[in-house]
N, C-alpha and C positions, 0 to 999 in steps of 0.2 A: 796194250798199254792201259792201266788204268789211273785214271787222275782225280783225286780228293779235293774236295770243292768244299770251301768255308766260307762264311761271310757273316757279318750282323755278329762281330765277338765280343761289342761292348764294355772292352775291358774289363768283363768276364772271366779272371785266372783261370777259378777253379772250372768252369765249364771248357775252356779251352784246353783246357791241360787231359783233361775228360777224352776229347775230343781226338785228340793228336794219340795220345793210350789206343786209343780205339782204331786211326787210322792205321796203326804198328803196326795191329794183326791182321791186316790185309793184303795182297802184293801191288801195292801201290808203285808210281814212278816218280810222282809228284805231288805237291800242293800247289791250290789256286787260293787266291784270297778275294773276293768281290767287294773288299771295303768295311765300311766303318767297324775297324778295330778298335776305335775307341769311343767315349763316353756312357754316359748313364751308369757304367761299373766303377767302383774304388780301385780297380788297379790295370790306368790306362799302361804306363812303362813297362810295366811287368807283360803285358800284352803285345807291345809293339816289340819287345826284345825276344819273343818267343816268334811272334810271324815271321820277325827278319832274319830270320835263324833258320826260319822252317819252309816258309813259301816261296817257290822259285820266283811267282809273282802276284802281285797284287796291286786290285786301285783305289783308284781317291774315293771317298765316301765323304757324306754331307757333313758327318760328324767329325773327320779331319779337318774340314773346310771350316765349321764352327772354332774347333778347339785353335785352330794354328791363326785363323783372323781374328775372331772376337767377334765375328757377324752372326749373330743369332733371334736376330730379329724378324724370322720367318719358323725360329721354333715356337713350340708352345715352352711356359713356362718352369715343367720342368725339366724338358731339355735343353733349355736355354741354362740353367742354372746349373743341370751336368757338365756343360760344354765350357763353361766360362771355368769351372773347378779345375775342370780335366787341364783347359790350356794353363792355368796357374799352376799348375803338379808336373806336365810335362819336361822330361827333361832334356839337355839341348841334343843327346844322341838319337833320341824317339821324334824329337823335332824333323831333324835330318831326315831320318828315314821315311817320315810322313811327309814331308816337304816334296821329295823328290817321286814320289806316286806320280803316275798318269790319270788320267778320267777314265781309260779306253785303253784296252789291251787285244792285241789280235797274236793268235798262234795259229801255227803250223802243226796240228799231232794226229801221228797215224795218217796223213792225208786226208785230214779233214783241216777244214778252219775254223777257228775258235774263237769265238768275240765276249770279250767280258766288260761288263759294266756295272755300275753300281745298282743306281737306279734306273734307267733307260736309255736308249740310244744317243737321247738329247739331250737328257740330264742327269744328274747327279741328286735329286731332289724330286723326280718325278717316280712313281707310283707306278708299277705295271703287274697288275697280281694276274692271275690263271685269266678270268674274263678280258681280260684287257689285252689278251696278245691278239698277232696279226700276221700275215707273212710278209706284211711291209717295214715291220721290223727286223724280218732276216734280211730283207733286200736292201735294208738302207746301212745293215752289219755286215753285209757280202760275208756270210758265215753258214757254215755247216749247223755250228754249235752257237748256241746263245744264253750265254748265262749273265742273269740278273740277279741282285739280292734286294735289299733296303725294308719290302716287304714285311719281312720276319715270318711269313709263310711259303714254307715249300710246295713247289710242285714239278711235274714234270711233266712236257708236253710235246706229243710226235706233231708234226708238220709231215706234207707230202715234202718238202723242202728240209726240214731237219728237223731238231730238237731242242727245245726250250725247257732249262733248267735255273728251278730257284731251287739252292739247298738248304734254305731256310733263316735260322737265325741258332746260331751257337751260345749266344749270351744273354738273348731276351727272344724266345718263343713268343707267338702272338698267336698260335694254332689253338690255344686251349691243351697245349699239352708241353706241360715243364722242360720236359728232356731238352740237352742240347738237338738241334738238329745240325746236318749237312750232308753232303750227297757222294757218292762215287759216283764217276762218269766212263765208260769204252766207249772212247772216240769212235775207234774204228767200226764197232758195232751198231751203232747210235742208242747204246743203251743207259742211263743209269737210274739209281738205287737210291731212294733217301734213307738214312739212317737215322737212329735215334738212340741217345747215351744217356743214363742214369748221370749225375754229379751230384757234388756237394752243394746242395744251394742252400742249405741253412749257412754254410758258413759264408760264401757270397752274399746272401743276406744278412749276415752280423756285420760283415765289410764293410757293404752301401750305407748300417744304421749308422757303423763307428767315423763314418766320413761324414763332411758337412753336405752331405747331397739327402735330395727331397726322399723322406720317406717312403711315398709312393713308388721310387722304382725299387726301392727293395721286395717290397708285396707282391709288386706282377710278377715276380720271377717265381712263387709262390702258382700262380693261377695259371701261369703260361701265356699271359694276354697282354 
């Protein structure tokens, strides 16, 4: 079994669409989703009708949680001002399907267990990059597998206990390097693969310019940071 792991899509079209292209020519079984499919990008809708289409599952991310309360007052400003757009543009079918996320997903595949979360075990908002892991994060996920996003940096990390996967960020890279990223994962093997896809980001960045959103996030997708 192999499962395609995405997260950090931004509302991102063209990167996601990049993304899914890419997932085709694999033999995949599924998609996972780690969350924030939206904000910082001009096309949150377009984003949220294409995950809910495509990923068997997916969960809440910080950036849902902005766009659907209007609580953004633990972003900086200008994702606080993505997130206030986004929730103004959303519309009420991508409401719905964002509404109804979990924090926390646990599977069953291949006989292993699979815990996914946005940002960490505790929160939705918390920060867990390569240094920061632990194997009191697999014991508090009772999990084989542990995949996180929020980041925007991928990595992958063997445990004598399992394997710790960030697949990075699809719609805003922070690695220093543009491409979208995301990961394949074999459960059964405890193996997987970061990947990385060329897309249009010029036109993504004419999107961000032509929307009322801060210019700066159009240029980091330029830099990858």
């Amino acid at each position: 079994m192999k499962i395609a792991i995405v997260s950090d899509i931004h509302s991102n079209i063209q990167a996601l669409e990049a993304v899914l292209a890419d997932i085709k020519k694999t033999d995949f079984d599924q998609v996972l989703c780690a969350g924030d499919i939206v904000g910082y990008g001009a096309n949150p809708n377009e984003c949220v009708r294409l995950v809910s289409k495509t990923a068997a599952h997916a969960v809440f991310g910080n950036h849902e949680l902005a766009a659907l309360t209007g609580d953004t007052i633990w972003m900086n400003e200008h994702a606080a001002r993505a997130a206030r757009w986004t929730g103004s543009v959303l519309e009420q079918e991508a409401k719905n399907y964002l509404s109804q996320l979990e924090l926390s997903m646990q599977l069953d595949l291949s006989n292993r267990k699979i815990a996914m979360y946005h940002g960490s075990v505790d929160s939705a908002i918390e920060y867990v990059y390569e240094d920061g892991l632990s194997l009191d994060l697999f014991e508090r996920a009772k999990a084989d597998v542990l995949i996180l996003g929020h980041t925007h940096v991928p990595y992958v990390v063997r445990f004598e206990h399992g394997l710790a996967v960030n697949p990075g960020s699809v719609g805003q890279p922070r690695d220093l390097d543009p491409r979208a990223s995301y990961a394949i994962l074999d459960p059964l093997n405890l193996t997987c693969d970061i990947r990385r896809v060329d897309y249009n980001v010029e036109e993504a960045v004419a999107s961000i310019r032509a929307a009322p959103l801060p210019p700066f996030l159009a240029e980091r997708l330029l830099m990858g940071r």
